[in-house]
N, C-alpha and C positions, 0 to 999 in steps of 0.2 A: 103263510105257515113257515116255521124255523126250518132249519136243515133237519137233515135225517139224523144227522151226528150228533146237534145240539139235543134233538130229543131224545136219542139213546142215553146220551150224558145225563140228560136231566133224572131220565128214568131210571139206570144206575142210582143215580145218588140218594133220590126218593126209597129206592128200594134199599139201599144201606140204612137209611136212618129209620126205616121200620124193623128192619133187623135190631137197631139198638134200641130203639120203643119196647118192642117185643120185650128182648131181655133184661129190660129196665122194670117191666114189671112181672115178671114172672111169669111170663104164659100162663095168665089167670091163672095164677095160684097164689090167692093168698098170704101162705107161708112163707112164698121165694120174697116178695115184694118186698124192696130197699122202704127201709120207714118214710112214712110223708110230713109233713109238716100240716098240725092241725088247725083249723081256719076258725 
């Protein structure tokens, strides 16, 4: 297993980028959500 540090690090970062997940779509709300690209 990695160090303690490396895992905290990693978990930081993971956790950052759910923070911009999050806000990227609007906290399930429809309304907030940046337009997507239709497929």
């Amino acid at each position: 297993m990695k160090s303690t540090h490396e895992f905290v690090e990693k978990f930081n970062d993971t956790k950052r980028k759910d923070q911009l997940n999050k806000h990227r779509q609007g906290h399930n709300d429809p309304a907030k959500k940046l337009p997507n690209k239709r497929h």
